[in-house]
N, C-alpha and C positions, 0 to 999 in steps of 0.2 A: 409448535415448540418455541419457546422462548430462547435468546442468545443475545451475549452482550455487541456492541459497538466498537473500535478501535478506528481512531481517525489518527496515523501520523501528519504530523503538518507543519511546515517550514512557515517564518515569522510574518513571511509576507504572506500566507491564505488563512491566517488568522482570522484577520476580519471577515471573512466572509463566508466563515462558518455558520457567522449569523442565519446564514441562510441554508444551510448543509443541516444545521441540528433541527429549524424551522419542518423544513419538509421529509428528515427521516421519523422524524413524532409525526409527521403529518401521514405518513404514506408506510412507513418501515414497522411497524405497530407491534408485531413480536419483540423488539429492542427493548433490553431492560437498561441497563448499564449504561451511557455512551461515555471513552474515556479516550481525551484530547492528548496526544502524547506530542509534547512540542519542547522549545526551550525554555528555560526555567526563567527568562525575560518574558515569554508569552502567557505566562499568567497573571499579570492583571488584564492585557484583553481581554482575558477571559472570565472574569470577574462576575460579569453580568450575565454567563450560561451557566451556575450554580445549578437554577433551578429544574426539571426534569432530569435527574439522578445524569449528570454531564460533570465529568470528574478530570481536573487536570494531574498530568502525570509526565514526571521532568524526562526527554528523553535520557538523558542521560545517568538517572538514577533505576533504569526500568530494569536492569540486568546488572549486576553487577560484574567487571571486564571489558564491558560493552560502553561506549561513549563515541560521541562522533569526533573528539581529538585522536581517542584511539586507534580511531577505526581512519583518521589520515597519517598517522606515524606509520601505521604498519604498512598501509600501502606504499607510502614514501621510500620507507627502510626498503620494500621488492623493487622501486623504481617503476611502480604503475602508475595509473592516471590518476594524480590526487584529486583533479577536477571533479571527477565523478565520485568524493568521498559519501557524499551527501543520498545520491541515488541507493552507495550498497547499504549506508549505515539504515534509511529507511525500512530496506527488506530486513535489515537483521532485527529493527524491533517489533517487527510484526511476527516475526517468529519469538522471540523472546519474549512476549506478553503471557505466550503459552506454560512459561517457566514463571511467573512473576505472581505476586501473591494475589492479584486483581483476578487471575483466571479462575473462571470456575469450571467451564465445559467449553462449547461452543461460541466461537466469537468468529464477528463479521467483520474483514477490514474493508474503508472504506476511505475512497480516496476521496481528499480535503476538498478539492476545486469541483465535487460530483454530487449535483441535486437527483434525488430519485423521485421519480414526475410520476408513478403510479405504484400499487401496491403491488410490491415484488415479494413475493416468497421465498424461504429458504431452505421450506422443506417439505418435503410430500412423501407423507406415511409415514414420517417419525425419520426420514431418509435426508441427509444434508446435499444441497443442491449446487452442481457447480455449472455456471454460467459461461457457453463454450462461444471463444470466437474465431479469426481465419489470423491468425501470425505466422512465424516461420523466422526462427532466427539459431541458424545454426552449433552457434558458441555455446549456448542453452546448454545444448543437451551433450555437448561436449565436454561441459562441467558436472552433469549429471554422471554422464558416466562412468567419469573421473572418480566421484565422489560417492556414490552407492551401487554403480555398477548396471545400472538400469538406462534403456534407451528408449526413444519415441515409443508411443503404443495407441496415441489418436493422429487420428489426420487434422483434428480441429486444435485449435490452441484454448491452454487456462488462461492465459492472459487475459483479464477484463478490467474494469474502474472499480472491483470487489470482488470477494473471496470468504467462505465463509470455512473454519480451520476446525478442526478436532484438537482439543489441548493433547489429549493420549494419542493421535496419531502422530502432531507436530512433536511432541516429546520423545515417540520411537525414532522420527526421521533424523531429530538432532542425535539422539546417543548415538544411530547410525554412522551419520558423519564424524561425530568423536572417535567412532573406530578407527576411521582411518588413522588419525593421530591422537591419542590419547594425553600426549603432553602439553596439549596447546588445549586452547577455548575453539568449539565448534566453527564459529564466524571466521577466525584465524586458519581454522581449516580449508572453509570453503576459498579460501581468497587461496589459499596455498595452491589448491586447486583448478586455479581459474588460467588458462594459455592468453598470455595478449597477441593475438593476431592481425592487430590493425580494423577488427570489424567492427570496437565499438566496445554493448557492454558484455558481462561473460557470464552473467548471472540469474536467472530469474527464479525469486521464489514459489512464484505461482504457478511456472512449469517442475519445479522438482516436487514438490508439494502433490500437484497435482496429477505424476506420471508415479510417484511414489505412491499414492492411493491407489491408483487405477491398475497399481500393478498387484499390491500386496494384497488388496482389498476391493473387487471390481466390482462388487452387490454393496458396499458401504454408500457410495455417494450416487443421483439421478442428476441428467442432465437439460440443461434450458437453454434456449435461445432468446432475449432482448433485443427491443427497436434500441438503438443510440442513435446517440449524437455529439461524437467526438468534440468539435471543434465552435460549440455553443457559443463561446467568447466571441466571434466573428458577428454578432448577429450587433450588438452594443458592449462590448466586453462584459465588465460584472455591474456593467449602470443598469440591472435589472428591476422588475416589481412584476409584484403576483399578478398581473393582467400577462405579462411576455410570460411567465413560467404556464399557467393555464393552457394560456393557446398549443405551447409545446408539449404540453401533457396530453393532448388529444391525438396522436399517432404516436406519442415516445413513451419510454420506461424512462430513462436517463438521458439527463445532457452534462456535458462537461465545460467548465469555463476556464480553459488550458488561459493563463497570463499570455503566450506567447503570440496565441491568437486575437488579442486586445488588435483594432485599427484606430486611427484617431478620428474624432478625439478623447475615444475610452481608453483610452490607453496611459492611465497616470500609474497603475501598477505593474506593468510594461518598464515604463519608462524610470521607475524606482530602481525595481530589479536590476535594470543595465548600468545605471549610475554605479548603485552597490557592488554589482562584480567588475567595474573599474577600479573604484576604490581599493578592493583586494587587490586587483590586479597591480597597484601602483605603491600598495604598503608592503606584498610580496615581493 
């Protein structure tokens, strides 16, 4: 079965999508669609990935309600952590694609800084497949709770480097959370919902997503297991070429080239980054 692509991606993993789109046409071959949701600065990067149906898409026109100033006022106005505006606004467009006129079924989200090193499947027997690994983070499901009434139900975690969504189930899950409040916008919800405790973050889409299927609908989705490789940037940061990706493709599915993992002296996108959140830091 066929399904589109969804890559949110912050200014600085732009560039190196080059190599994200490179190897999902190489390896991800069911992908019809692939569509770059960024800011509306990052489309002339993006210029030159027109061709294989790769479609830029402003984050902040993807929903309407939905923007990342929005989504740090509101937090501001509760007194949470505006630092981390950036993290929730992400999950919220990967839910919101489901709502947006791009959707048509099934879409795969797919994290910016993540090459897929061998053909990974995302479905067996017409069955969409969820990719389980070992997390554990409390607050999760504490927010779950809160918010459609539902608690753990695997021992393993949804949390992966991708996630493959049902528009009609991601569209039951949000009307659900609109229940709780009907006067606000969903996202507004989930934040209303979230306890700050000191542990960090309070939200994960891809465990409410993924305990909200497995609860309502436990024959809808099959499960898999992938070799990774979190922390790929340690090896030369993104000073990579298809000889280093190959060799990793012979025991891996996925490597990831997290920035913060950059050593020197690959580390010039590292080193951007910390400049940049200075900067805010000293015009804040």
């Amino acid at each position: 079965m066929q399904y589109d692509i969804i890559i949110p991606s912050s200014i600085i993993d732009v560039k190196f999508l080059k190599w994200v789109i490179k190897y999902i046409r190489k390896n991800l071959i069911e992908a019809k669609n692939i569509y770059i949701i960024t800011k509306k600065e990052g489309q002339g990067i993006l210029e030159g990935f027109k061709i294989n149906n790769v479609f830029f898409v402003d984050e902040d026109a993807l929903f309407e309600g939905l923007s990342f100033s929005k989504v740090h006022v509101y937090l501001k106005d509760k007194g949470y952590e505006v630092h981390r505006t950036g993290w929730y606004f992400q999950q919220f467009l990967k839910m919101a694609f489901s709502l947006s006129k791009y959707c048509e079924g099934y879409y795969l989200s797919w994290d910016s800084d993540t090459l897929p090193l061998s053909h990974i499947q995302f479905f067996e027997n017409e069955h969409p497949v969820f990719t389980l690994k070992k997390e554990y983070h409390k607050p999760y499901f504490a927010t779950i709770n809160r918010l459609i009434g539902l608690k753990k139900i695997r021992q393993e975690s949804f949390i992966a480097e991708h996630m493959i969504f049902s528009r009609e189930v991601m569209n039951e899950l949000i009307a659900n959370i609109n229940q709780k409040d009907s006067t606000k916008i969903w996202w507004q919800v989930i934040l209303d919902n979230i306890e700050v405790t000191g542990e960090g973050n309070y939200f994960s889409e891809f465990e409410t997503y993924g305990t909200f299927v497995t609860t309502k609908y436990p024959d809808l989705y099959k499960f898999q297991r992938l070799n990774t490789f979190r922390s790929a940037g340690l090896i030369k940061g993104r000073h990579i070429d298809d000889n280093l990706i190959e060799r990793l493709s012979v025991d891996l599915d996925i490597a990831s080239f997290e920035i913060q993992d950059q050593r020197f002296p690959y580390n010039f996108e590292k080193i951007q980054l910390k400049i940049s959140q200075k900067f805010k830091k000293i015009f804040k």
